[in-house]
C-alpha positions as CSV (number, residue, x, y, z in Angstrom):
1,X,-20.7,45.9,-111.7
2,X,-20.6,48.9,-114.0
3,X,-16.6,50.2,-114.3
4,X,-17.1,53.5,-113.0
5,X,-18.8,52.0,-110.0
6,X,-15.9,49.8,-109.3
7,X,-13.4,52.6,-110.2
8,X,-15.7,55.2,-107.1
9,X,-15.6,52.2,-105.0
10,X,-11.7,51.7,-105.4
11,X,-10.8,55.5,-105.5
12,X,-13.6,56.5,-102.9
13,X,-11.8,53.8,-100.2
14,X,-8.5,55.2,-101.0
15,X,-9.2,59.0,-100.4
16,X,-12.1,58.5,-97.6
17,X,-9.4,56.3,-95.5
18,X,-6.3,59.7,-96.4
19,X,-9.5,61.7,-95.2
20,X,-9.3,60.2,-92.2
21,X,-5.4,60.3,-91.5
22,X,-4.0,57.0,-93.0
23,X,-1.4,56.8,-94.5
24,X,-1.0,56.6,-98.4
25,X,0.4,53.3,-98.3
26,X,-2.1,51.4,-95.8
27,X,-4.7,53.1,-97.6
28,X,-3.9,51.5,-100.5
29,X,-3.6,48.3,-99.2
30,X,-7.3,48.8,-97.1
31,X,-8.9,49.6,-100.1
32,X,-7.1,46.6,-102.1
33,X,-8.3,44.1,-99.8
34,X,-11.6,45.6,-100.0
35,X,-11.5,45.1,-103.9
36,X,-10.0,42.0,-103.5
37,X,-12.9,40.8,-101.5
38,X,-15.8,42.1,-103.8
39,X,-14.3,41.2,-107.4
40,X,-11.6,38.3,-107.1
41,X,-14.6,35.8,-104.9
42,X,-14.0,36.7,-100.8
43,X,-11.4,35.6,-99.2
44,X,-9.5,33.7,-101.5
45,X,-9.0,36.8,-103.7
46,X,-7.5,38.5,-100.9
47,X,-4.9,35.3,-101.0
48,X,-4.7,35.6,-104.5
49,X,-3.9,39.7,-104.0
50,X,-1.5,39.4,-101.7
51,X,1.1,36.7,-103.2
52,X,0.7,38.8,-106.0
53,X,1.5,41.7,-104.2
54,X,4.6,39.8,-102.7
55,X,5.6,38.9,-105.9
56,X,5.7,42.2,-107.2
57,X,8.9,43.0,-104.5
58,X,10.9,40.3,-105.8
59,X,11.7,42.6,-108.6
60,X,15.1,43.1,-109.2
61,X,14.4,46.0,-110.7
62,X,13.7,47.6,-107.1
63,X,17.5,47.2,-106.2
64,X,18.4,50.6,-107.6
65,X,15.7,52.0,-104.8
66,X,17.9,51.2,-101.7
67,X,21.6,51.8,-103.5
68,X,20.6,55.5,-104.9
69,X,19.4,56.4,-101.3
70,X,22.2,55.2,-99.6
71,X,24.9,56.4,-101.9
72,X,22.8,59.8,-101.5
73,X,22.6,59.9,-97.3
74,X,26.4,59.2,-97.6
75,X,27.5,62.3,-99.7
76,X,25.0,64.3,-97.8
77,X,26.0,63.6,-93.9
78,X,29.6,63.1,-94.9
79,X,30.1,66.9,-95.6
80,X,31.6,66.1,-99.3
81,X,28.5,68.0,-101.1
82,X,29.4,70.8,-98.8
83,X,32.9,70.7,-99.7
84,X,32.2,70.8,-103.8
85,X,29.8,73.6,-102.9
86,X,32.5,75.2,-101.0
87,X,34.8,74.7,-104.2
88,X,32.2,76.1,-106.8
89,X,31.9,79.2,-104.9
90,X,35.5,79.8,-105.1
91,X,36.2,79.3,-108.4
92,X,33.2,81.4,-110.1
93,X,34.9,84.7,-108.7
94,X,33.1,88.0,-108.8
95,X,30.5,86.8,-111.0
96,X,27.8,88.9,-110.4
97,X,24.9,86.6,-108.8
98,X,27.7,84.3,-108.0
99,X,25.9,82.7,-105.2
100,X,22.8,81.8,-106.9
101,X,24.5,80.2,-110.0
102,X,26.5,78.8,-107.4
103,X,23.3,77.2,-106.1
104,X,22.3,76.0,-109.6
105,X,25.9,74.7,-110.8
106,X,26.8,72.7,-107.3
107,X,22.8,71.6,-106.4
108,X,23.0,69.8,-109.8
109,X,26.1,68.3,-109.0
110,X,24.3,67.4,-105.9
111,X,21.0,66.4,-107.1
112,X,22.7,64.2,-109.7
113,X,25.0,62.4,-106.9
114,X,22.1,62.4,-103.8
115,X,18.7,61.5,-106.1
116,X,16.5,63.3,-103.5
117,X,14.6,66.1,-104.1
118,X,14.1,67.0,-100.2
119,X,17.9,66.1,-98.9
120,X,19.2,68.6,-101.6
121,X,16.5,71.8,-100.7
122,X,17.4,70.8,-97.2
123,X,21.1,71.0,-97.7
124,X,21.1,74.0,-100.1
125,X,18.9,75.8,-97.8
126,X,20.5,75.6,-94.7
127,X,23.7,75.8,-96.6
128,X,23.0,78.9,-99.1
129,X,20.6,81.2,-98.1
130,X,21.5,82.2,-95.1
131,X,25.4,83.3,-96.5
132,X,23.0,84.8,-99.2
133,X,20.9,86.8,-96.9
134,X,23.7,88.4,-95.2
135,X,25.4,89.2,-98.6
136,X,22.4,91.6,-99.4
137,X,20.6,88.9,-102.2
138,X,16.9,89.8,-102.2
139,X,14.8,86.2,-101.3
140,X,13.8,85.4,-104.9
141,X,17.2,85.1,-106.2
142,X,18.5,82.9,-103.0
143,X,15.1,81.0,-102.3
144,X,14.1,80.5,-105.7
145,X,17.3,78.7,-107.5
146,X,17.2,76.4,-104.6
147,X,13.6,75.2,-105.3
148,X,14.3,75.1,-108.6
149,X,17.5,72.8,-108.4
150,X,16.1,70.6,-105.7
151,X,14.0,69.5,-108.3
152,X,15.9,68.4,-110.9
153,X,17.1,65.2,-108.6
154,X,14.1,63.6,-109.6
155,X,15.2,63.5,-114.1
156,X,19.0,63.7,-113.7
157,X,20.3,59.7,-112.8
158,X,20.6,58.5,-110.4
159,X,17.4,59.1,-109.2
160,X,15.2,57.1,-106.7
161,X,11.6,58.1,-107.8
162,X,12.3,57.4,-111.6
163,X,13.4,53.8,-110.8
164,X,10.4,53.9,-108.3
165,X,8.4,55.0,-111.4
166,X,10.0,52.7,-114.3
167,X,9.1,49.9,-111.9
168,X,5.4,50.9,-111.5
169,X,4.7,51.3,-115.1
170,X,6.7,48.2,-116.2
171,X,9.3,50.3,-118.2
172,X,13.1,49.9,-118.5
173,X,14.7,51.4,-115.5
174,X,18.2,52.4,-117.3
175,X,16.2,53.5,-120.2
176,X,14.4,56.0,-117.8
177,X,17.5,57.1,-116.0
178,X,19.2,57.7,-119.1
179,X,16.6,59.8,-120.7
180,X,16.5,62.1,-117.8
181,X,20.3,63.1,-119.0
182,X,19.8,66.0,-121.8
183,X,16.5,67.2,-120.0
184,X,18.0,67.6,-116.9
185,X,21.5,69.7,-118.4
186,X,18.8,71.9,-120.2
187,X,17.0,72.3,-117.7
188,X,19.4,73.4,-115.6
189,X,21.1,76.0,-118.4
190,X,17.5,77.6,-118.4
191,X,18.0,78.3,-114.7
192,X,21.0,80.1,-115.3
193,X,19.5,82.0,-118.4
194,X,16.8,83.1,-115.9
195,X,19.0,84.3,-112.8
196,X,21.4,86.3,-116.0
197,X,18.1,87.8,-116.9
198,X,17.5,88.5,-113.2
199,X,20.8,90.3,-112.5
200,X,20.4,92.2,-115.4
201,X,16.8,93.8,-115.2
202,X,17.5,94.4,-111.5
203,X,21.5,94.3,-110.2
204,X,20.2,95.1,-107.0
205,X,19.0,91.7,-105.9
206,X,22.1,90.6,-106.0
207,X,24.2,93.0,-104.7
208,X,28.5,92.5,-105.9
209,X,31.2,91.8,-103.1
210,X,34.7,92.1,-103.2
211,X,36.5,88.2,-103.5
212,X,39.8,87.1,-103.0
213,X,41.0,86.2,-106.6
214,X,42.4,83.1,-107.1
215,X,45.5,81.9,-109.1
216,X,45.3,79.3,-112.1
217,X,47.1,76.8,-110.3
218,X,44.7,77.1,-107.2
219,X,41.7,77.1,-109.4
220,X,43.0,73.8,-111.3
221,X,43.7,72.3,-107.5
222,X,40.4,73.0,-106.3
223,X,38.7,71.3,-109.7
224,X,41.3,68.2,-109.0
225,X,41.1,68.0,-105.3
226,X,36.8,69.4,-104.7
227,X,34.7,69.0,-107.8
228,X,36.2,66.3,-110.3
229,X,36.2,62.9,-107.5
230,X,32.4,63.8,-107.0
231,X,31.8,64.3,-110.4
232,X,33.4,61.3,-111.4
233,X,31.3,59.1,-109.5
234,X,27.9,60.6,-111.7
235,X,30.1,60.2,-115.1
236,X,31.0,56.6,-114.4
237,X,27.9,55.0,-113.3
238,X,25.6,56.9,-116.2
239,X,28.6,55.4,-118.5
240,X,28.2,52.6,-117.5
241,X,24.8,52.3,-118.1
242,X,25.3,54.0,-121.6
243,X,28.0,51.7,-122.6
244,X,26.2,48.6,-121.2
245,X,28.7,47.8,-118.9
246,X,26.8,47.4,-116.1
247,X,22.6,47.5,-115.4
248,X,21.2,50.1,-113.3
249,X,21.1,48.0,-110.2
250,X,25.1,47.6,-110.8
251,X,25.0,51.1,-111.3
252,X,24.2,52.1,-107.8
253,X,25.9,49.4,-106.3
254,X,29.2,50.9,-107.7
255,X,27.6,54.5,-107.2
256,X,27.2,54.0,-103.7
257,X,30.6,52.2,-103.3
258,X,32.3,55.1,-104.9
259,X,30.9,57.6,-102.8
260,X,31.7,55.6,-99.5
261,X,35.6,55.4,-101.4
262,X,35.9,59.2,-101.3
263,X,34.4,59.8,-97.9
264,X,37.1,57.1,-96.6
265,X,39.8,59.1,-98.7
266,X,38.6,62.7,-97.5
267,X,38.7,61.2,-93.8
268,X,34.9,62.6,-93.4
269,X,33.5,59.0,-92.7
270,X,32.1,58.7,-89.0
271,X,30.0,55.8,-87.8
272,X,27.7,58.7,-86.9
273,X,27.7,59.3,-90.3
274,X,26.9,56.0,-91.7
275,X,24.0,55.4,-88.6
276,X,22.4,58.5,-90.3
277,X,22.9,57.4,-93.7
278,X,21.9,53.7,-93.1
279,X,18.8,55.4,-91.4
280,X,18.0,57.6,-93.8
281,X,17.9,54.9,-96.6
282,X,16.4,52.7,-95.0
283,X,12.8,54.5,-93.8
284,X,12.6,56.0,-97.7
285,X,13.5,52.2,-99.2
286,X,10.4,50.6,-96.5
287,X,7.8,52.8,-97.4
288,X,8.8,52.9,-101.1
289,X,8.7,49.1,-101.1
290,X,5.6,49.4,-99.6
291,X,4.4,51.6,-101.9
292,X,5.1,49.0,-104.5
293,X,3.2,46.5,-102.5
294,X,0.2,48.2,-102.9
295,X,0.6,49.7,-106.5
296,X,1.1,46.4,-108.3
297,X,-2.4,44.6,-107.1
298,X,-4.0,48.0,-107.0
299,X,-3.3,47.9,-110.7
300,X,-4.4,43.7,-111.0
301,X,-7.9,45.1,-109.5
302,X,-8.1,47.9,-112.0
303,X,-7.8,45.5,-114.7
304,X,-9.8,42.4,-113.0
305,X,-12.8,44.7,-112.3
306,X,-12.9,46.3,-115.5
307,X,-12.4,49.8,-114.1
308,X,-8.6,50.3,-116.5
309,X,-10.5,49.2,-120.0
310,X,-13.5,51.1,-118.8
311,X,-11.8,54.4,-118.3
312,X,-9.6,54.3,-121.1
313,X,-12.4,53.6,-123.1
314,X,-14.3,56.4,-121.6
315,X,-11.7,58.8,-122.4
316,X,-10.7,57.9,-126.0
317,X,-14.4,58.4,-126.4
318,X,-14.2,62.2,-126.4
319,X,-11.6,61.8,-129.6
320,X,-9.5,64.4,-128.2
321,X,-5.8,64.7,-130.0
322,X,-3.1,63.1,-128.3
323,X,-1.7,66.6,-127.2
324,X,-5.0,67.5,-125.9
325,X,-5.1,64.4,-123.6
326,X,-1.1,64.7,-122.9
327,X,-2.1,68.2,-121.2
328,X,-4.7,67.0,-119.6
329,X,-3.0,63.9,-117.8
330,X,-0.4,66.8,-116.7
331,X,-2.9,69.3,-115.5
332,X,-4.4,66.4,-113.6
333,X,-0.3,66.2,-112.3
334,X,-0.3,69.4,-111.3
335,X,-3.4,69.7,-109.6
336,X,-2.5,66.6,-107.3
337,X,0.3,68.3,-106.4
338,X,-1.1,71.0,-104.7
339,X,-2.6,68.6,-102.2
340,X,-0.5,65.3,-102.7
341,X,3.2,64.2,-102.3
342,X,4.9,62.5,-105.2
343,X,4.7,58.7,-104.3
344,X,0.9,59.0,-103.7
345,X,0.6,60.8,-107.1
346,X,2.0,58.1,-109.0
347,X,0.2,55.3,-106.7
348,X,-2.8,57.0,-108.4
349,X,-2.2,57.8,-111.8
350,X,0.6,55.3,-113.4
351,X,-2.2,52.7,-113.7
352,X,-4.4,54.6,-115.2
353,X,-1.7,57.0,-117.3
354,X,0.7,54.7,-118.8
355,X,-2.9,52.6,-120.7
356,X,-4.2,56.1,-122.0
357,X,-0.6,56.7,-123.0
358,X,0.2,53.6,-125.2
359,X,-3.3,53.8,-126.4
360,X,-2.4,57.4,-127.9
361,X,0.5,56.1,-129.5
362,X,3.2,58.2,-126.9
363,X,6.4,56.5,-126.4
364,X,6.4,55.1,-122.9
365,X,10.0,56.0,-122.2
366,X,9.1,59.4,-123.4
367,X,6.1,59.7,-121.3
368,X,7.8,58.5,-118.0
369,X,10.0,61.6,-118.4
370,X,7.0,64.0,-118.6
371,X,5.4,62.6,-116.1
372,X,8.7,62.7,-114.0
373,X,8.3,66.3,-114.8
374,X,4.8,66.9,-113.7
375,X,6.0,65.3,-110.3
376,X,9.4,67.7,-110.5
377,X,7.1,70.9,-110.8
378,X,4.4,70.1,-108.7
379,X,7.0,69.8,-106.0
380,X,7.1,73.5,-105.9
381,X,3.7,74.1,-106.7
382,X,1.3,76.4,-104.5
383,X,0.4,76.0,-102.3
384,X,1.3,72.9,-100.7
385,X,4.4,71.9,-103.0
386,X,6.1,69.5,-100.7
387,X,9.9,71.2,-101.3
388,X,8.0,74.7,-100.2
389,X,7.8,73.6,-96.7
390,X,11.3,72.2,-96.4
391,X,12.4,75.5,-97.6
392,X,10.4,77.0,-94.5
393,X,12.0,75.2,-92.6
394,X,15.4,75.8,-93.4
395,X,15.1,79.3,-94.3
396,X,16.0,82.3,-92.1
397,X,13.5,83.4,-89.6
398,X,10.9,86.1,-91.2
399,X,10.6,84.1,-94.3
400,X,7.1,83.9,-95.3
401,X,5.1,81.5,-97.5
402,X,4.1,84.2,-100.2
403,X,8.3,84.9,-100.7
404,X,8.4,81.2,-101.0
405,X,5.9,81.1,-103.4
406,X,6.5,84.3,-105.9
407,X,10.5,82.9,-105.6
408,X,9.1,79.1,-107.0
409,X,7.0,80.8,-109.7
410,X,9.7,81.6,-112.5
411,X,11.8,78.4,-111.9
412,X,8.5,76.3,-112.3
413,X,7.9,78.7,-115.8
414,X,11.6,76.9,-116.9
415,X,10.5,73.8,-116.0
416,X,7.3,74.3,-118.4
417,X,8.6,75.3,-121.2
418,X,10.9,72.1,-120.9
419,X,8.3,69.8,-121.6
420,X,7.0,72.6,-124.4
421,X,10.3,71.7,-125.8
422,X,10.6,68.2,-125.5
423,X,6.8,67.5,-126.9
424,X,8.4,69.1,-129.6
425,X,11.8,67.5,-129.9
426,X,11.0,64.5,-128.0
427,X,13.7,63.2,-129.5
428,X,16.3,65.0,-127.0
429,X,14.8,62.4,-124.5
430,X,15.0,59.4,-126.8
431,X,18.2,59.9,-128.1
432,X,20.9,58.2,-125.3
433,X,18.3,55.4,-124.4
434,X,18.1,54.9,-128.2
435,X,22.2,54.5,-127.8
């Protein structure tokens, strides 16, 4: 059979059976069976497929998956991200626009300690806008920091979905994490260049308010007390890694420990709490691991049908530049993100991406961050941007969809001229995994 018949047969199961309603995951595994069946000799294939599959969750590399959700559910339904928020709002003063970089400054603290994209738009949401809405801010400058930041769980470590994607593409997962450091800092910093320039061409959207100044002694005891425990926990497991002290798995095992230390020593941990956590990590870590199932032997029929060498060779055959095919392996990220949610993005496109990539010479560290990227802005991308709908559904009643949108728009323009910077200076990705 021909490769690009093998490849419609594969792909054509896969997005008939979505058509239909099922979901990603069993859709997969349908149309692997399917494969299994036609290429790998009946059933025995399907055998073959399946311990393969199996095998593919033994992986110690999936550990991280479970630990970084759990530690993340913990500081969410514990209250201590509300309580460093709480603490950054304080201490910026009469900053005009405080609330928004409030947003930025504590929802990267956040998305740093949490590693999900949708628990921090959900808590920043509920948490920030409204207070925002009744201090006068117009909705782009409290809707669109929030859908900005909510993103940047997925670069900064610890983050669920890069380990989920290191383990898909066969990459070092503390490489990954760590090379989503500087990005992510930038990133952020070009946020709070864009909400200045926002206060400045129009004060009005974020109208000042009298604040109860605070002394320097109270400002150093909310840092101690509010900020720097939670803060610690990010700084020591990225150290970690850094230093090679511990491996990524270790790293969320002590991650998650720390953050269940504070709650303990804050007196915030319920068994409510923890039955919510526990819940919470626990229905992201199946259907990730599931996910997994199906990506690894969806990737063995790729290559045992031919349909992987075909394709690559197909598209090296145009002899466009490696920039040229960079752009369009991210416009092909961007479109699926109007109409797809992250996992089933990279189900799709790491087998086929990561073989075009090392066969244009791109380092695959370096490409697992841009394609982190592509997954961070089409999270916010029109229309059907998965974080737009959590922010409908946490913001204040008469929010529409178009505010939504036209607030996403300049925060996804930051988030493009990231990568613009780092396919020029691609070594501000390289350099701590280098370390």
């Amino acid at each position: 059979m021909e490769w690009y018949w093998a490849m419609a047969l594969l792909l054509g199961t896969i997005m008939g059976l979505m058509a239909l309603g099922m979901p990603v995951a069993l859709a997969f595994l349908a149309s692997n069976i399917v494969g299994a069946y036609v290429f790998m000799g009946g059933m025995n294939g399907i055998s073959q497929l399946l311990d393969n599959g199996f095998g593919a969750l033994t992986r110690f590399s999936l550990v991280p998956i479970p630990l970084f959700l759990l530690m993340g559910e913990i500081f969410f339904y514990t209250g201590l991200g509300e309580r460093m928020f709480n603490a950054i709002d304080r201490l910026l003063g009469r900053v005009p626009g405080r609330l928004s970089y409030v947003t930025v400054i504590g929802g990267t603290g956040f998305s740093t300690l949490s590693g999900s994209s949708m628990g921090s738009t959900a808590l920043l949401g509920s948490l920030m806008v409204p207070e925002m809405s009744k201090r006068g801010y117009k909705k782009h400058m409290s809707i669109g920091p929030i859908l900005g930041t909510g993103g940047l769980a997925i670069i900064i470590p610890p983050s669920a979905l890069a380990v989920l994607l290191a383990t898909l593409a066969q990459i070092d997962v503390g490489q990954l994490l760590l090379a989503g450091v500087i990005p992510g800092v930038l990133l952020a910093g070009l946020y709070i260049v864009l909400i200045w320039a926002q206060t400045r061409i129009d004060p009005e959207a974020a109208p000042a308010y009298d604040v109860a100044p605070l002394a320097g002694r109270e400002k150093l005891k909310l840092i101690a007390k509010d900020i720097l425990p939670m803060m610690s926990v990010m700084v020591f497991t990225v150290w970690g890694m850094v230093a090679g002290v511990f491996t990524p798995s270790e790293a969320a095992a002590f991650g998650a420990l720390g953050v269940l230390i504070l709650a303990v020593i804050f007196r915030c941990l319920s068994f409510d709490a923890m039955v919510k956590s526990v819940k919470g990590a626990l229905r992201v870590t199946l259907m990730a691991y599931l996910i997994v199932f199906g990506s690894a032997t969806f990737s063995q029929l790729l290559a045992f049908s031919g349909g992987s060498r075909g394709l690559i060779n197909w598209a090296t055959g145009f002899e466009l530049a490696p920039l040229a095919m960079l752009a369009v392996m991210f416009g092909v990220l961007l479109i699926l993100g109007m109409f797809m949610e992250q996992i089933s993005m990279m189900l799709l496109t790491v087998p086929i991406f990561f073989p075009l990539a090392a066969q244009m010479g791109f380092d695959p560290i370096w490409f697992g961050l841009i394609m982190l990227l592509g997954l961070e802005i089409s999270f916010t991308t029109p229309p059907f941007g998965l974080l737009l709908f959590v922010m409908k559904g946490v913001a204040p009643p008469g929010t529409t969809m178009h505010q939504i949108y036209m607030s996403a728009l300049p925060f996804i323009g930051c988030s493009l001229l990231l990568v613009l910077i780092l396919v020029a200076f691609p070594g501000l990705a390289l350099w701590l995994p280098g370390l």
